[in-house]
Structure formats: structure tokens, C-alpha cells
N, C-alpha and C positions, 0 to 999 in steps of 0.2 A: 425280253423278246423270246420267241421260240427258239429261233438259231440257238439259243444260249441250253434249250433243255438235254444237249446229252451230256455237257459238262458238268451241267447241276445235276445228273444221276451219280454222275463221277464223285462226284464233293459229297455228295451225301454219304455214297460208300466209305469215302478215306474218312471223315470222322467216326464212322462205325470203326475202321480198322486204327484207328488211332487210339481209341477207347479198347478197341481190344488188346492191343499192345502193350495197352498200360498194364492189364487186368492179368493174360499170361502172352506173353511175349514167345514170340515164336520167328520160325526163317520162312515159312508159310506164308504168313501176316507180312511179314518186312519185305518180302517179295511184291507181296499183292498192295502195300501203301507206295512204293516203288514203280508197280505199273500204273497205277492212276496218277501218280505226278507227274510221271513222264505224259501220260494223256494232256492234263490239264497246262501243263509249262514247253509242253514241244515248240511250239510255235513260236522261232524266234524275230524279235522288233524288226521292223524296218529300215535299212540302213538309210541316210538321207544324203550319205560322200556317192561321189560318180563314180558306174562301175569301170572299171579300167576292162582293156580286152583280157588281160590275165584272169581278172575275175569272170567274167565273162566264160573263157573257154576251161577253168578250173573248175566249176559248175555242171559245164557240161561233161567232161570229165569223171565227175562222181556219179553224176546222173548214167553214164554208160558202164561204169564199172560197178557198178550196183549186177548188172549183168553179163559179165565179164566169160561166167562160166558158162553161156551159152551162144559166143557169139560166133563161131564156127558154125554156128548150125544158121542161124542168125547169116554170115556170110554165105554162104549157098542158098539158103531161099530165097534170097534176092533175086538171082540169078532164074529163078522157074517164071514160069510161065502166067500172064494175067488170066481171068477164066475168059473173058470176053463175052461174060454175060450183062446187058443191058436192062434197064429198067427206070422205070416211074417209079418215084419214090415215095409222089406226094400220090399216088393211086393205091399205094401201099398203106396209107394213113391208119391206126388204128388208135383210137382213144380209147382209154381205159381207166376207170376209177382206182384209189388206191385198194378199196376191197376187191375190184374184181383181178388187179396185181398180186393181191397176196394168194387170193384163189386159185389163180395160174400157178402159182408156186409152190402151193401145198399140193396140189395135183400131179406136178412134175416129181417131186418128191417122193410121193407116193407110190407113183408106177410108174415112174423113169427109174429109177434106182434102189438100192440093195436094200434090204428088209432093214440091216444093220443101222446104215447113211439116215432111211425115214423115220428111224428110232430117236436118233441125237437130232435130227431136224426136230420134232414132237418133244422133246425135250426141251428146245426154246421154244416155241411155239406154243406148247400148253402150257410148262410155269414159267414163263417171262415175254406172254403175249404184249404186256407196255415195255416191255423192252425195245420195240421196234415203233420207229415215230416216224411218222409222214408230215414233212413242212407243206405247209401251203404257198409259201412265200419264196421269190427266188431270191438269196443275197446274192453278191458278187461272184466268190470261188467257191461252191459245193457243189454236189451232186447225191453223193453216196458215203458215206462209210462207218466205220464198225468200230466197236472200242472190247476185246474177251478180258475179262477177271477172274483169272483164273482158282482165285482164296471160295468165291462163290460158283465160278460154273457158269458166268453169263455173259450172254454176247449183247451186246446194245445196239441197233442199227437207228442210224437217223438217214434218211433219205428227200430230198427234193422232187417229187416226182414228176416227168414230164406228160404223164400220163399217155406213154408209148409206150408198142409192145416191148422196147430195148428195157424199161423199166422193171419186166420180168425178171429176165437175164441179168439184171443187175442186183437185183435182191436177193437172187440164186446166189450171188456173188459172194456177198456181203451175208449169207448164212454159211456157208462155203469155210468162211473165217473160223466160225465158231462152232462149225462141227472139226477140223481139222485143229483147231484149238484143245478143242474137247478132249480127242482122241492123243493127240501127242504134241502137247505143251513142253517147250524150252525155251526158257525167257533171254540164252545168250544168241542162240539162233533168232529167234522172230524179232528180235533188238537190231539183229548186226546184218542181216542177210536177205534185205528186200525180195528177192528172187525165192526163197525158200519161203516169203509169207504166202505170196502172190500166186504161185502156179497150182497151189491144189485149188482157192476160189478160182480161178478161170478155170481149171476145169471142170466145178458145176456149171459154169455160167455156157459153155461149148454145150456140153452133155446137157443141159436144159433147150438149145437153139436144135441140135437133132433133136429133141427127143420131138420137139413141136413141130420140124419138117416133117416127119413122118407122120402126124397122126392131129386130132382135130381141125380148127378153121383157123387153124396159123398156119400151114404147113408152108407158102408163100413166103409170107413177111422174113419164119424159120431163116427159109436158103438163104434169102439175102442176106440176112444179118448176117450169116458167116461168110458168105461173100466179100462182103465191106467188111468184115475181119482179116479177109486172105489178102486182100487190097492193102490194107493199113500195117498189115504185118509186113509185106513187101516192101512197102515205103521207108517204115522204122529200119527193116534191115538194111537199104540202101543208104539210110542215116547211117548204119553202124558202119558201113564200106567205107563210108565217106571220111567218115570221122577217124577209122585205123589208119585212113590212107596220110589224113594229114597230122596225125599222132606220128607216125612213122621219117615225115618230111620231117618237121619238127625237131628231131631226136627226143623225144620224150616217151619213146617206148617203153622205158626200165623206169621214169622219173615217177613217184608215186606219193613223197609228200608237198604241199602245199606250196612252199619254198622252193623245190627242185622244178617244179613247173613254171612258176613264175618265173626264176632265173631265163631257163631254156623259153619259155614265151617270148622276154623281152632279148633275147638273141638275136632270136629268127624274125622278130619284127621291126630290131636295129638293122639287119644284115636285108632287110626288103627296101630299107629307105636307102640305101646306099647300090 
């Protein structure tokens, strides 16, 4: 099946690098069979036991502390203001082939950003154009995303596309990966510290949404989409308010492995039946 071709890019590579390892061995190599097995083996089985509420809110838990060092910021923008701009969405509508998606994005590239950024963008772009794969097919859980190897220098993108202009913005995204890969690779960082993979692509994918407010026959669709950014950012932070506040009820403010929360979960949810 297609869904299956960015893992079999992956497989292809690690027996190249398997083969090279053998021939001269290196920390280079052992890095780079390292990062595609993590690619290839991330995804772990499905549990089939009922989730208990400790697992439940331990989940949630990692999933917020993943951004822990920004939630200060994150807690005050809850707090501002919605824009109270309204709109048709569906008058909004823009269809778009995957060629005419990628065309938008080599464009924004080009002359939205620094001589440098459209350098390492043309870099994939001209030698790893099948690098980048457009499903036609929706499965289940995909949308977008990107695998850098860094022993060769290349980002892989698979995408589903909905053939909307957010599909732009999303590709911007997911190059975003692999120029910031490009330019300053650490395999303990972009391993350990979701928040450090993730904020330089959202910033092509913003800086792709201005650059198209202001100039050609998106500049509409543009505002909104960061609009429904500032909306969904609002919301997320209200999650984060939410969640300090009843981390805080809890006592599991200082609690940090997996055991210390459970414990303190089933306290505070013995101490609610009584």
C-alpha cells in the first residue's frame, strides 16, 4: 500500500547503512541506523487492558510537559482577547492540486524568505524532489509528516492532502523540519524535546500564512488561517490553565515519575469517594 512508502524509503536506507557499517564503521553511520530504527519501530502496539483514570491523566501529563517551558506564556494568552472576526468558511473554499501546493510553496520560499532559508529549501527540492510523496488515499490517523537523515542530508515528506489552502502551510511545515535539521542537527535534542523540534516548522508555516495575507489571491483565506490559529492557541492555553490548576488540587506538582502520579491520582480519587 502507499501509506507504507515512507518506511520503505527508511528500510532501504538502513540496509545501505548496515552494509556500510560493516565495510567502515563509524559514529556517523551508527547514529544515522539509530535514527531510522527509531523511525521504523516508534510506534508502539496497542494495549488491549482498560485504561485506568491514572493512565488516562498520566498521558495527559506528558503530553503537557512536553511544553512545560512555555507555559507561562501559554498561561497569559489565554487571558487576551478573541479577535471577534467572523466568517464563511465554506466561501473560503479553495481547491488545490498537489502540483499547484507545491508551487505555492516554492514561491513563498523564494520571495517570502532569506536568500540563505531558499538555498536549503532547493537543496531538497532539487536533489530529493521523490522525496516528497503525495497519498491520495485517506487512512485513519495521518495528515503530514517528515522523517531527516541526517548520514545523507534528507528530509522525506509524505503528506495526505486535503487539497486546501491549509495544505500549503503545512508543507511549509514539514520543509521547515529539514531545513532546521539541515542547519543545526542534535540527535539528544530533537529525540528528547518535542518543543525544540516543533517551533522553528511553525514558524515557516506562520511566516508562509503572512507572507500570503499580503500579496497574491490568498491574501483572505491567509488572515483567517491565522485567525483560527489565535482561536486554537487560546483554547490550548485554557487546556494548559486547566490542567496546572487541577495538577496543583492534586498535589502532583513536584510528582514527575510515572509511580509518583499514580500513587497521588489514586489518593485524590479515593479521598473524592469519601
Amino acid at each position: 500500500m502507499q501509506y507504507d512508502w515512507f518506511n520503505t524509503q527508511v528500510k532501504q536506507r538502513l540496509r545501505e547503512l548496515y552494509e556500510l557499517e560493516r565495510i567502515n564503521p563509524s559514529k556517523e553511520i551508527a547514529d544515522a541506523i539509530e535514527a531510522c530504527k527509531s523511525q521504523l519501530f516508534s510506534k508502539e502496539p496497542k494495549c488491549k487492558r482498560k485504561i485506568t483514570p491514572q493512565d488516562a491523566y498520566y498521558s495527559e501529563y506528558l503530553a503537557f510537559k512536553k511544553y512545560e517551558l512555555i507555559w507561562p506564556e501559554l498561561q497569559s494568552f489565554a487571558n487576551k482577547s478573541s479577535t471577534g472576526i467572523t466568517y464563511d468558511i465554506h466561501k473560503l473554499k479553495i481547491e488545490l492540486t498537489p502540483k499547484e501546493i507545491s508551487h505555492l510553496t516554492y514561491n513563498f520560499f523564494k520571495n517570502g524568505t532569506s536568500a540563505k532559508t531558499f538555498e536549503d529549501y532547493m537543496h531538497f527540492r532539487t536533489h530529493q524532489r521523490h522525496n516528497v510523496h503525495f497519498i491520495n488515499k485517506s487512512p485513519k490517523a495521518l495528515y503530514a509528516e517528515s522523517f531527516y537523515l541526517p548520514y545523507y542530508k534528507e528530509n522525506y515528506i509524505q503528506m495526505i492532502p486535503r487539497n486546501e489552502f491549509g495544505d500549503v502551510a503545512t508543507l511549509a511545515h514539514e520543509y521547515g523540519h529539514g531545513i532546521h535539521f539541515l542547519n543545526n542537527y542534535h540527535k539528544r535534542w530533537f529525540t528528547q524535546n518535542n518543543l525544540f523540534i516543533e517551533i522553528i516548522s511553525t514558524f515557516y508555516e506562520y511566516l508562509l500564512l503572512v507572507y500570503y495575507s499580503q500579496t497574491g489571491d490568498y491574501q483572505e483565506i491567509s488572515l483567517y488561517s491565522l485567525i483560527d490559529n489565535w482561536e486554537e492557541l487560546k483554547y490550548a492555553a485554557g487546556n494548559v490553565n486547566t490542567f496546572l490548576q487541577y495538577t496543583d488540587l492534586m498535589g502532583l506538582k513536584d510528582c514527575y515519575t510515572k509511580q509518583e502520579l499514580q500513587k497521588a491520582i489514586s489518593e485524590f480519587i479515593q479521598k473524592q469517594q469519601y
